[in-house]
Steps between C-alpha positions, in 0.01 A plus 500: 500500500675180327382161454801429730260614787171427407543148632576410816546174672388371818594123681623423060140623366474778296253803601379757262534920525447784355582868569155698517409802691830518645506190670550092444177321455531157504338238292216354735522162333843475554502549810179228535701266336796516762330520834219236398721237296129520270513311216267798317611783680263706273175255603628563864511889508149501275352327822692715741388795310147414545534438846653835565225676321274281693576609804542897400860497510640783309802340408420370151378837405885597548626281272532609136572321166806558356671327188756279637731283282327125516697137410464559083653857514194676458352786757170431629320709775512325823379629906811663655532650823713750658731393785217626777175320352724165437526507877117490549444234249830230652251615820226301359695202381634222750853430393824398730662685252305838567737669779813410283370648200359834630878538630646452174183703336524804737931467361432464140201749505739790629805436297358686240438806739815521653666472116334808365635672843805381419569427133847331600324208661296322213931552347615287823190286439605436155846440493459277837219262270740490243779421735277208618478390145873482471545749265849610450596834665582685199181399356314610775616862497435484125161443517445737816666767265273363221167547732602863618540581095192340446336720796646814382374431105144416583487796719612723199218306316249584764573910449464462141156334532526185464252284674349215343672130567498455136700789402806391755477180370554647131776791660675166646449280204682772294843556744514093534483496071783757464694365833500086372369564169217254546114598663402417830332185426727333335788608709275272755484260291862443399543484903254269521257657719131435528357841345144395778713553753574852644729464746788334257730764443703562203770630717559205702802281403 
């Protein structure tokens, strides 16, 4: 999984994800903060929380805390839920925006699914969110060729043991030195890109 898709955007505002136990869970105070218009979307899912638990409903138990990326660039454990157990809890939350946003949840909860089915979608995903962007064509198939590359290293990576987040950082670090001659970091930083921010790529025009 990229940064490219663990953000996703409903009505403009951004929602949290993260790929765990084979499935999307979705960051619960996200999601708070788009069908309640809360001004402390994390107050307002503390007091929904209780509520739930109040009243016996299994739900929160369901939800588990997983290190999402927050404003300052930094991962802190937040609730998620998975696509089914984000139902129950929009259930318990009066929103006009509720029946809208299961639609697009139930969409954007299954993408993922019907990519690993069929590797050649998340490519058609890609190059269509590029296209969107108004990327130039030649770029575009560039940077798909660039992703399948990348796909095909890291799995060569993977059968030689490598595991640890660190260490791919330090294996990427290395090609992007003897590629550009300069490290990661400050390849950023001659870009000008925000090194707290992990969904600015270096790639990107």
């Amino acid at each position: 999984m990229t940064p490219d898709n663990a953000l996703v955007v409903f009505q403009g505002k951004k929602i949290r994800r993260t790929w765990h136990n084979e499935e999307w869970y979705f960051s619960v105070v996200d999601v708070c903060e788009v069908l309640t218009d809360s001004v402390d979307a994390g107050a307002y899912w503390r007091k929904l929380k209780q509520r739930l638990t109040e009243e016996g409903s299994e739900v929160v138990t369901f939800c588990h805390g997983l290190k999402l990326i927050a404003a300052d660039g930094k991962k802190y454990k937040t609730d998620c839920a998975n696509t089914e157990n984000m139902f129950r809890i929009i259930q318990s939350m009066p929103s006009r925006k509720a029946e809208p946003f299961k639609r697009w949840l139930a969409r954007v909860g299954y993408e993922r699914i019907q990519e690993i089915e069929n590797p050649e979608l998340a490519q058609e995903r890609a190059k269509e969110y590029y296209e969107l962007k108004g990327y130039p064509k030649d770029w575009i198939e560039k940077r798909l060729m660039g992703i399948a590359v990348r796909q095909e290293l890291t799995d060569e990576w993977d059968q030689r043991g490598v595991e640890e987040q660190r260490e791919y950082a330090i294996l990427t670090n290395e090609i992007s030195t003897a590629t550009f001659d300069v490290p990661i970091q400050e390849h950023k930083r001659i870009k000008g890109l925000d090194t707290r921010f992990k969904n600015q790529n270096l790639r990107d025009p």
